[in-house]
C-alpha positions as CSV (number, residue, x, y, z in Angstrom):
1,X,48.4,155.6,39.2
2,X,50.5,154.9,35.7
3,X,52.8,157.9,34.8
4,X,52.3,159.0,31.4
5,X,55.8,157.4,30.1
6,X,54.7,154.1,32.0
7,X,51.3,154.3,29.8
8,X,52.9,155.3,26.8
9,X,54.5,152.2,26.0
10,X,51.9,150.2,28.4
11,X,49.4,150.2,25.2
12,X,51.4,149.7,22.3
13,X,52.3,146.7,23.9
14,X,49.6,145.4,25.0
15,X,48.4,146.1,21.1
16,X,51.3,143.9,20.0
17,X,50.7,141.2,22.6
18,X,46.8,141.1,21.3
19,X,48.1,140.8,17.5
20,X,50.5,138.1,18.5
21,X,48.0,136.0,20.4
22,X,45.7,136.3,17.3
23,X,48.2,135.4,14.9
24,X,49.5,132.4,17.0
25,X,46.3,131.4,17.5
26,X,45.4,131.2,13.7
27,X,48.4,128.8,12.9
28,X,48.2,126.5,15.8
29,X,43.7,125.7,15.6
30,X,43.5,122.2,15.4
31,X,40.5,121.1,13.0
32,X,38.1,119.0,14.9
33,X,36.2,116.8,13.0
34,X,32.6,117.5,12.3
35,X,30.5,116.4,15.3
36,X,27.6,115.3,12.9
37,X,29.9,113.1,10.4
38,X,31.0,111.5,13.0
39,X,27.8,110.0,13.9
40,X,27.6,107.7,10.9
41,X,27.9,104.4,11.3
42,X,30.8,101.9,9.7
43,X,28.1,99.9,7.7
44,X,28.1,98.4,3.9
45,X,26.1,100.6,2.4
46,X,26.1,99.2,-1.6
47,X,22.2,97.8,-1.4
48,X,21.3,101.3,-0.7
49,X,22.5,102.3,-4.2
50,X,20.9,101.9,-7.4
51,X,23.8,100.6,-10.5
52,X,24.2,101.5,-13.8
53,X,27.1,100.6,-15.6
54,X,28.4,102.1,-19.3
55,X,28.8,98.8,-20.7
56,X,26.3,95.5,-20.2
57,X,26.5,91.9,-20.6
58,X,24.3,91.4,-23.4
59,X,22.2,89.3,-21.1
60,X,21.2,92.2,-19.6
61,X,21.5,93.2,-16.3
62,X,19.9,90.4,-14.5
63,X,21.7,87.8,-17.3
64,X,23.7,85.0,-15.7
65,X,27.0,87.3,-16.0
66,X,24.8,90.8,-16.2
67,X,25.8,93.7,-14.0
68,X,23.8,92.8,-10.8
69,X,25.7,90.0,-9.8
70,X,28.3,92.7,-9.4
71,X,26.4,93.7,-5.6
72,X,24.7,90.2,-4.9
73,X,26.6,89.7,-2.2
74,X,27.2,86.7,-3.7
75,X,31.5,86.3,-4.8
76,X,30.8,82.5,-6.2
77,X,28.8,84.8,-9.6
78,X,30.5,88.0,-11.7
79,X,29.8,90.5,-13.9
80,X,31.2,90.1,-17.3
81,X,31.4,93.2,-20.0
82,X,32.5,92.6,-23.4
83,X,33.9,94.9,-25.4
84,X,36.0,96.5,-23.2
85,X,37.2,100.3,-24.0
86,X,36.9,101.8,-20.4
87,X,34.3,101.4,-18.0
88,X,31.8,103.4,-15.4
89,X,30.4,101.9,-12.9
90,X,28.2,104.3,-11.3
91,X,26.1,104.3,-8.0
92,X,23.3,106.7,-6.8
93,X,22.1,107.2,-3.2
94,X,18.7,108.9,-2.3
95,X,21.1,110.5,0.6
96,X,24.3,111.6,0.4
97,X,26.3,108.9,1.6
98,X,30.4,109.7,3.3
99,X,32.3,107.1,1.5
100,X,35.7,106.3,2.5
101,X,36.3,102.4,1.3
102,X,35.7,100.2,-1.2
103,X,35.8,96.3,-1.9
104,X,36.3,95.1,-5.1
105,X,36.4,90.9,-5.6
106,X,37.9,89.5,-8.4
107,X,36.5,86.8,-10.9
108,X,37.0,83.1,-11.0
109,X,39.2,82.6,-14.5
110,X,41.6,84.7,-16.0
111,X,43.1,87.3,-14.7
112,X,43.7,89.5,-17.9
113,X,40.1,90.6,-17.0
114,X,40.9,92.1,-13.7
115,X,41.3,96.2,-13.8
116,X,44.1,97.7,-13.5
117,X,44.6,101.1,-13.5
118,X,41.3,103.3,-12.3
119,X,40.0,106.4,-10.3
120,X,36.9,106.5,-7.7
121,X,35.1,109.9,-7.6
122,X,32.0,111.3,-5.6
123,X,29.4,113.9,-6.8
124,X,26.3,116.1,-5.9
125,X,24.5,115.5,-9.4
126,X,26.2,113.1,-11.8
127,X,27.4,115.7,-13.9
128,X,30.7,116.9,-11.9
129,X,32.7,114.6,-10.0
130,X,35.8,114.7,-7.3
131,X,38.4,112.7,-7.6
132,X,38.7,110.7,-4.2
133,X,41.4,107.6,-5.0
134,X,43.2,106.3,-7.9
135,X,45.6,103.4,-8.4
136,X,47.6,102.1,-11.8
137,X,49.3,99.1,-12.3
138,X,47.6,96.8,-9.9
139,X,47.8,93.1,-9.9
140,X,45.6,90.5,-8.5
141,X,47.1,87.1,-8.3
142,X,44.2,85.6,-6.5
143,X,40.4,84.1,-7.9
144,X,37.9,85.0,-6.2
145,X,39.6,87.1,-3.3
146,X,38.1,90.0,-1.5
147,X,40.8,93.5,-1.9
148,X,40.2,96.6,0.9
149,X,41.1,99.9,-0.6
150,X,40.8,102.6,2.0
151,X,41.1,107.1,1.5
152,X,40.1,110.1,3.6
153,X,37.3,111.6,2.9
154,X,34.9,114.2,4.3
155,X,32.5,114.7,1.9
156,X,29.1,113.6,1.8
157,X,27.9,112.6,-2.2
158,X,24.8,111.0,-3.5
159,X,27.0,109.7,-6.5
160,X,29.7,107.6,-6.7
161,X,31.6,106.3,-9.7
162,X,34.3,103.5,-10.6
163,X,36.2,104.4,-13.4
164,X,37.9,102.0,-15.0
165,X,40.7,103.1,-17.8
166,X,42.5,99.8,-18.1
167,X,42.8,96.2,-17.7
168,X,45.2,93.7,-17.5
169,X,45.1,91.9,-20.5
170,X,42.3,91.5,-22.1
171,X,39.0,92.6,-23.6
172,X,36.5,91.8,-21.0
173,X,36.5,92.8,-18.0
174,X,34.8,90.4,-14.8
175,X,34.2,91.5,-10.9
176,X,32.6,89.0,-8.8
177,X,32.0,91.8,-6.3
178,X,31.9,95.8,-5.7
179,X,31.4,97.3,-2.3
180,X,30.8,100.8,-0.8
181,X,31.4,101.4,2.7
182,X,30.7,104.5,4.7
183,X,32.7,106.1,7.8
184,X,32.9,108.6,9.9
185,X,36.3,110.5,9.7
186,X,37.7,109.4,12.8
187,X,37.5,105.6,11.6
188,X,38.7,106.5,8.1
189,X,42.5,106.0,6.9
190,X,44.7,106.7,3.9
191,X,46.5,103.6,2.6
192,X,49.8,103.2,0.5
193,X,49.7,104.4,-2.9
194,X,52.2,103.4,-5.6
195,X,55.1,105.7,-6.5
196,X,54.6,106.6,-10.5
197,X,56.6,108.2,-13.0
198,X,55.8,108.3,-16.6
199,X,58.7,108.8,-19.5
200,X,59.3,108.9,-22.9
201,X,62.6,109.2,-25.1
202,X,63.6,107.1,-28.3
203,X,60.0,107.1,-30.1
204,X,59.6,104.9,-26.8
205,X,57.5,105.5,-23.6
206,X,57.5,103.7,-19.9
207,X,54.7,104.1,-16.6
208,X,57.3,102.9,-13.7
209,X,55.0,101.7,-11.0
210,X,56.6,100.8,-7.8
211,X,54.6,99.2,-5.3
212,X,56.8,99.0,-2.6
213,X,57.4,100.5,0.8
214,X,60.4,102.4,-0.6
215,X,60.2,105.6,-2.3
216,X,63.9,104.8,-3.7
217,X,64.9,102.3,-5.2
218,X,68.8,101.6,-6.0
219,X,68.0,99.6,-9.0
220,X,65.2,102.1,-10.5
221,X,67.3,104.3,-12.9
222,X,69.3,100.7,-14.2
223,X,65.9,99.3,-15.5
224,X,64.5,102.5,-16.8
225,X,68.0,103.3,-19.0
226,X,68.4,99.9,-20.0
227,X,64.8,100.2,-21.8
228,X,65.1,103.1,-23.6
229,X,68.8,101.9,-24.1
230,X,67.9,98.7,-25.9
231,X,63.8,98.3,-26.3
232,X,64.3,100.7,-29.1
233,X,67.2,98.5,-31.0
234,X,65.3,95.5,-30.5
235,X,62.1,96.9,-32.0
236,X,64.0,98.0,-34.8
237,X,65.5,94.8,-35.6
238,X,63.2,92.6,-34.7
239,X,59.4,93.7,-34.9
240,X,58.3,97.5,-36.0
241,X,54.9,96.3,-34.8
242,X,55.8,96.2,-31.3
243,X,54.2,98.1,-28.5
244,X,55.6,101.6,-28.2
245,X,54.6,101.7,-24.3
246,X,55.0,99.4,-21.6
247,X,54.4,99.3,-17.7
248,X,57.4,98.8,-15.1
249,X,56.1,97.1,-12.3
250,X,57.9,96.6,-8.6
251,X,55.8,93.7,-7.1
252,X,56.1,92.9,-3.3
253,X,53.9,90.4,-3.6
254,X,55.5,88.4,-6.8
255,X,58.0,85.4,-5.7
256,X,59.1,84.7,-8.7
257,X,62.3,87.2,-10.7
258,X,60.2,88.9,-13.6
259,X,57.7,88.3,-15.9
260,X,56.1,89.6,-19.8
261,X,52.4,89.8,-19.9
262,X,50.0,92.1,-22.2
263,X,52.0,95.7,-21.9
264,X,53.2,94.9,-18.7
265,X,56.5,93.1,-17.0
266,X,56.5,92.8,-13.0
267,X,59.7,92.4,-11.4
268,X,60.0,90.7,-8.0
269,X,60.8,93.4,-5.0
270,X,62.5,90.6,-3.4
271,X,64.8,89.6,-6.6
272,X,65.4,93.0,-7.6
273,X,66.4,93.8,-4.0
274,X,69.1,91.2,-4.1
275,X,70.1,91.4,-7.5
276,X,70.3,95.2,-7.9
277,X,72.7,95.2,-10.8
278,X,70.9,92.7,-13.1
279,X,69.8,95.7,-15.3
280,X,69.7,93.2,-18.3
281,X,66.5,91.3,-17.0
282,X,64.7,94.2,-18.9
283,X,66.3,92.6,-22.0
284,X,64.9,89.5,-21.7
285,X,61.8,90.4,-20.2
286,X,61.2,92.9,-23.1
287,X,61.7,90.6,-25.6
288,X,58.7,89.1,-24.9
289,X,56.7,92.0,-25.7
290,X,58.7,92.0,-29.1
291,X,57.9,88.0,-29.7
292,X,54.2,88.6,-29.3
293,X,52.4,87.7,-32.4
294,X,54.0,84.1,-32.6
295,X,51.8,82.2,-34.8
296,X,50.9,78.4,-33.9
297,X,52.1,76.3,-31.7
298,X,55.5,78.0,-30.3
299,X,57.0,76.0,-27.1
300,X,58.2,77.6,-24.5
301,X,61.6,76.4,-24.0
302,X,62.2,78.2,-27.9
303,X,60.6,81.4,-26.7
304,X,62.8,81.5,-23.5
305,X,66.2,80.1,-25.3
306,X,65.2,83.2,-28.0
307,X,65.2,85.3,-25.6
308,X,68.2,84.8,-23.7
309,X,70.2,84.7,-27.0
310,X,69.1,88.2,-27.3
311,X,69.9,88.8,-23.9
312,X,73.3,87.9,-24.9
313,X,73.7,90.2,-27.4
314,X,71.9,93.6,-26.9
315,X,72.5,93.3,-23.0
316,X,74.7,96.5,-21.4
317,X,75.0,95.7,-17.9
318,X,78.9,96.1,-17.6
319,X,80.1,94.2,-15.9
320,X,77.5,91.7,-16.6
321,X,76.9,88.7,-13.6
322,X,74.9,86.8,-15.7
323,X,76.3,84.3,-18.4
324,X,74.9,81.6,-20.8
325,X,75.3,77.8,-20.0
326,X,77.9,75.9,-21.0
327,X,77.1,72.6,-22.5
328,X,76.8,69.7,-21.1
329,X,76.3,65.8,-22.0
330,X,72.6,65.9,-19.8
331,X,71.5,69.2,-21.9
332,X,68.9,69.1,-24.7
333,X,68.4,71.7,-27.5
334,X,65.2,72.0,-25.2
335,X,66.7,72.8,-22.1
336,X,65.1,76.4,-22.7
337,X,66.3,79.9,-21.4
338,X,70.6,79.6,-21.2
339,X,70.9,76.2,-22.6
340,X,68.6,76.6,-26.1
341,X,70.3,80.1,-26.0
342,X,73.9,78.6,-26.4
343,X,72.4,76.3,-28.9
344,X,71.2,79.1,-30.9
345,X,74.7,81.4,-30.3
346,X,76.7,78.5,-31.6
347,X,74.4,78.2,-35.1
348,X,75.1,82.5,-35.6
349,X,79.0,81.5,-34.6
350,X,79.4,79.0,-37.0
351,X,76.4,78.2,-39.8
352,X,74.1,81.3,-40.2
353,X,74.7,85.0,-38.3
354,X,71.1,85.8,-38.4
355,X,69.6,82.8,-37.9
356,X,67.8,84.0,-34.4
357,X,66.3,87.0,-36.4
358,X,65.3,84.4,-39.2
359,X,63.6,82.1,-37.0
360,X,62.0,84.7,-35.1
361,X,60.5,86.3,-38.5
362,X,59.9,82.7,-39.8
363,X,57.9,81.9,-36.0
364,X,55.7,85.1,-36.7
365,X,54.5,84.4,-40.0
366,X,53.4,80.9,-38.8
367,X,56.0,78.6,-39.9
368,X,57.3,75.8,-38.0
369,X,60.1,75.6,-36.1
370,X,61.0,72.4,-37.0
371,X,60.3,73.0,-40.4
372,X,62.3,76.4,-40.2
373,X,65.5,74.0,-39.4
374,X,65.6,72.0,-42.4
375,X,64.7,75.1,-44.3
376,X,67.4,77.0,-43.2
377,X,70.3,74.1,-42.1
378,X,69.2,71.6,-44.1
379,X,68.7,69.2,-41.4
380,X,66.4,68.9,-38.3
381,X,66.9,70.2,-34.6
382,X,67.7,67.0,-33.4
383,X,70.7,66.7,-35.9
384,X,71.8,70.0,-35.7
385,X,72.2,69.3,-32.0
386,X,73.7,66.3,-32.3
387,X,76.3,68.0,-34.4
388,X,76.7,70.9,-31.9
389,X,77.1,68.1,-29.0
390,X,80.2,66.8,-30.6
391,X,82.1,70.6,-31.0
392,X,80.1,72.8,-28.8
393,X,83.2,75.4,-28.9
394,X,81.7,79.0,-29.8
């Protein structure tokens, strides 16, 4: 038998033991999946829906390019909408269905067509939907090629909608194939999603999208200052018209150093990784943006060598690793990038201070290049290089 001060503290404690157990056990419950979702079956599922999309070809659905070929099973056909704003593509189940991945192929031709940024969402009636993945700044740089996209997700919907915001570059937008697939939870996985931030500063705005492993990047803050440094200036001076937002995007999968397209420039994860300083590729790269609108028939090497010469004189990176060419007896005024850049430095040093802000206005309201020479030097390319080849001093 307990004596009464043994008891006494006997059942307050066990009271606290009881509250502890309860409260431990609260915090450490492991959530088991649900025993019925995990009886469905990995399986395509797309022929079970029925499609309807926001915008059609205007050969209708089953037209040579209309929406059906977009679940044909078929990736040699595509649909093709015109017209392009933003897109739904939309998919209704007689059951609800437990997504968790979906295929998307891309089209034969050109890739300006391919989307870019979207969002995927489920819902019970049409009306209200949950947002279950979204990706920006994607880039496709194969025809006809088959990309997984995986999420978690243990909701059953009878809806499910592709909503497509933007494209790459263009008007139209082409799929050769869409696919839903269903999973139970313990099969499902979340893949990698690109690190954003979106800024704005100088009557300027930027979407950095890195699709890297990294969630740092050394070189991140370099590129982003030097736009909003100097992508403002060169607006100013060179083409009010410009676009007042671009994309930043880190590409793994790009072997090249950078690249201007649409709104967009890539840089290489592999270039920028070993040339971490070269903030002034944004220059260059930027200036692209700034010489859309060319008129006619601009060659390359001029749009390169134009701008590398500007390059050369709004670039900040200090000190600065990169340099223009210096001449030599095998260079031609076509040599492109440093070379045709030089050529154009030593005309401002020595014949015309704004001549790569004449010739750029002169290219965008059509007028010749060639023609643009004479006009301005009073003599043709060929002998103004001639001339530069003989005192190519700056």
């Amino acid at each position: 038998m307990l004596k009464k001060k043994t008891l006494k503290w006997l059942i307050p404690l066990s009271i606290f033991c009881g509250t502890l157990y309860t409260s431990c056990s609260e915090h450490t419950s492991v959530d088991l999946p649900d025993p019925e979702l995990e009886t469905i079956a990995v399986k395509d599922v797309t022929d079970d829906a029925q499609l309807r999309v926001s915008i059609e070809n205007p050969d209708g659905a089953t037209g040579q390019e209309g929406s059906n070929k977009l679940v044909d099973g078929d990736t040699t056909t595509k649909y093709l909408a015109k017209d392009f704003k933003s897109l739904n593509i939309d998919f209704q189940f007689d059951t609800a269905k437990l997504i968790a991945s979906y295929e998307f192929t891309t089209g034969n031709d050109f890739d300006g067509r391919d989307p870019m940024d979207w969002k995927f969402y489920g819902s019970d009636d049409g009306q209200n939907w949950t947002e279950l993945d979204s990706h920006m700044g994607m880039q496709f740089r194969k025809r006809r090629t088959t990309y997984k996209f995986y999420f978690k997700n243990e909701q059953q919907f009878t809806y499910y909608r592709w909503s497509i915001s933007k494209l790459y570059n263009d008007n139209m937008f082409q799929a050769s194939e869409f696919r839903l697939i269903q999973m139970p939870p313990s099969s499902q996985k979340d893949a990698p999603r690109e690190k954003i931030d979106s800024l704005s500063k100088n009557g300027v705005s930027l979407v950095f999208i890195n699709h890297s492993d990294k969630s740092e990047l050394a070189y991140q803050e370099r590129l982003i200052n030097t736009y909003f440094s100097v992508y403002p200036k060169l607006i100013a001076d060179f083409n009010p018209d410009a676009k007042k937002k671009l994309y930043f995007i880190i590409d793994p999968t790009y072997e090249g150093a950078a690249y201007a397209f649409g709104d967009v420039v890539v840089f290489s994860y592999d270039y920028m990784e070993g040339n971490p300083t070269d903030g002034d590729v944004v220059v260059h790269e930027t200036m692209h943006h700034i010489q859309q609108g060319y008129q006619g028939n601009v060659p390359g090497w001029l749009v390169e060598g134009i701008a590398d010469n500007v390059r050369y004189h709004y670039g900040i990176d200090d000190p600065d690793p990169w340099t223009l060419q210096d001449y030599k007896p095998e260079h031609n005024f076509d040599g492109s990038y440093g070379i045709t850049a030089r050529f154009l430095l030593w005309i401002e040093t020595h014949k015309n201070e704004n001549f790569v802000k004449e010739l750029d206005r002169a290219l965008r309201n059509g007028i010749n290049y060639n023609d643009f020479f004479r006009q301005s030097l009073g003599k043709s390319i060929e002998d103004t290089w001639r001339e530069y080849a003989q005192n190519p001093a700056l």
